[in-house]
C-alpha positions in Angstrom: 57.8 51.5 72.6 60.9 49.3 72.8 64.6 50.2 74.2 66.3 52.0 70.6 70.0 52.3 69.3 71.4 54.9 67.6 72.3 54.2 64.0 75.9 55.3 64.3 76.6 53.2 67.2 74.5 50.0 64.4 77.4 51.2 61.7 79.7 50.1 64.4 78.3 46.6 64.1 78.5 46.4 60.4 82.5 48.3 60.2 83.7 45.8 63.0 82.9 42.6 61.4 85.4 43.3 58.8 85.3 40.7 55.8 81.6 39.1 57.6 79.9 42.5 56.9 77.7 41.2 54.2 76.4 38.4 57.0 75.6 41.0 59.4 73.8 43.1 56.7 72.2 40.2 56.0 71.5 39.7 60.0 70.4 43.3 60.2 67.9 42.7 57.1 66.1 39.8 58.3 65.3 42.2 61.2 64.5 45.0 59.1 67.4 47.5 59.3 67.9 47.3 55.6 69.0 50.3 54.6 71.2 51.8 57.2 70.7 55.3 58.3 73.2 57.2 60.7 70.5 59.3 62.2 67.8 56.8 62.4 66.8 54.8 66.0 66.9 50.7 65.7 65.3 48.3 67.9 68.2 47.3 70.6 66.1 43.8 70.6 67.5 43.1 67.5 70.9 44.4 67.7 71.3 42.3 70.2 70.2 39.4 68.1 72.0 40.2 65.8 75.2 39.8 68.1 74.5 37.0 70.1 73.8 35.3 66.0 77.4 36.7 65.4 79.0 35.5 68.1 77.6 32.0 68.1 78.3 30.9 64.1 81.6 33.2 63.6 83.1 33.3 67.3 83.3 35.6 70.4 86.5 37.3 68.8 84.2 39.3 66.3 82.8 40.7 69.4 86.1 42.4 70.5 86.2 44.1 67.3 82.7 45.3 67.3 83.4 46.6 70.0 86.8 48.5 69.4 84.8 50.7 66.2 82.6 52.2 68.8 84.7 54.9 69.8 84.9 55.5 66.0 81.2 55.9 65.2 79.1 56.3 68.4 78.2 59.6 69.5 79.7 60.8 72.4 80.5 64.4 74.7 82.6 66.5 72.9 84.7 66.9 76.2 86.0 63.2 75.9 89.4 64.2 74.7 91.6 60.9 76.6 91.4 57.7 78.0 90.2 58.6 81.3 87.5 60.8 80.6 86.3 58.3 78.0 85.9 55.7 80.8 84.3 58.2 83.3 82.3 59.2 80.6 80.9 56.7 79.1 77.6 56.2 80.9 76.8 59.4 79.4 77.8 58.7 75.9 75.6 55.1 76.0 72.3 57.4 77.1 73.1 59.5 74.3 72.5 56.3 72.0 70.0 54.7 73.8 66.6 55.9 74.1 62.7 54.5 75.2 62.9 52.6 78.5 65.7 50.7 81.1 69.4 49.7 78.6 71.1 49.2 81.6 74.3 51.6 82.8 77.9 51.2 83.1 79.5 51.8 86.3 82.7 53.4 86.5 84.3 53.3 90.2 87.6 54.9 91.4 89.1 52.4 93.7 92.4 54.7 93.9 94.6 57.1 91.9 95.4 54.4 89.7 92.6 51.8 89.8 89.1 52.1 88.0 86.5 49.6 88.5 84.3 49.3 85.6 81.1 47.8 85.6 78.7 47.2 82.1 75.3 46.5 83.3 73.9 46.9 79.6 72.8 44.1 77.3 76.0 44.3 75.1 77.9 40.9 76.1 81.4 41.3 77.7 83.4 41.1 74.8 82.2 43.8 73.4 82.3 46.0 76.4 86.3 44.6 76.3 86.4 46.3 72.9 84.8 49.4 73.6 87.7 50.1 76.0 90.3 48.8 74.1 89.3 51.2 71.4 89.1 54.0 73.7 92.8 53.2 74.5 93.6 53.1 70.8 91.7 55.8 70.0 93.8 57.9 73.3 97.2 56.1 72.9 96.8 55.2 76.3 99.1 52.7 78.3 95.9 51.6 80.6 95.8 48.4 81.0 92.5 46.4 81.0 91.7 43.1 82.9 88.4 40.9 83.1 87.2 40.4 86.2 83.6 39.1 85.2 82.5 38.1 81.5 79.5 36.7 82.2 76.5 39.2 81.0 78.3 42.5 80.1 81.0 42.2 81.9 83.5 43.7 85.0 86.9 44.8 84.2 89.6 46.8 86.7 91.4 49.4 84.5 94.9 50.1 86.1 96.1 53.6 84.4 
């Protein structure tokens, strides 16, 4: 059995590509993810497809706000109530929707008080990893600041708080 996403975290896909959502449901349903169902698992093969098709006929941009809906949609612990925890946390929330086999981890290292180190070993490219913790500041009001280290593969980024 191959490497699964949660549906919720797939509506995040669809919401963030604003006015191309009828392209990605198109995407989705040449993959068959037709009708979309919250609860339902989806092969992560062809999410990723999906993306990487996204990314290379509409821009990497799209990416970034793919990324920012999935603190909206994704399910997550119910103890992730700011910023910082959503960042410590985050590992846990991605094996919550993930499932069947190796999807990869993010890393979250405390360099100082201040300082987070934050590495996306997953196959979501960098951009999208850059909007997950944008959201997550949105979503917290938080004055973090966010810069890329790495955006090759999924990404490195040093969080200063």
């Amino acid at each position: 059995m191959s490497v699964e996403v949660h549906g919720s975290a797939v509506k995040s896909v669809i919401e963030g590509c604003g006015v191309f959502q009828k392209r990605v449901k198109a995407l989705l349903a040449e993959k068959g993810i037709v009708e979309l169902e919250l609860e339902a698992w989806y092969s992560l093969d062809h999410v990723i497809t999906v993306i990487t098709d996204l990314s290379a006929s509409v821009g990497s941009n799209l990416l970034l706000e793919i990324g920012k809906y999935i603190p909206k949609n994704s399910v997550f612990p119910p103890e992730i109530n700011s910023f910082e925890k959503a960042v410590a946390l985050l590992n846990v929330a991605y094996q919550l929707n993930h499932r069947n086999g190796n999807y990869g981890e993010y890393k979250c290292i405390q360099e100082d008080t201040k300082t987070i180190r934050f590495i996306c070993n997953v196959p979501y490219p960098a951009m999208v990893n850059l909007g997950i913790l944008r959201g997550f500041a949105r979503k917290f009001q938080s004055l973090a600041t966010i810069e890329e280290v790495n955006m090759n593969g999924g990404g490195e980024f040093i969080i200063r708080l």
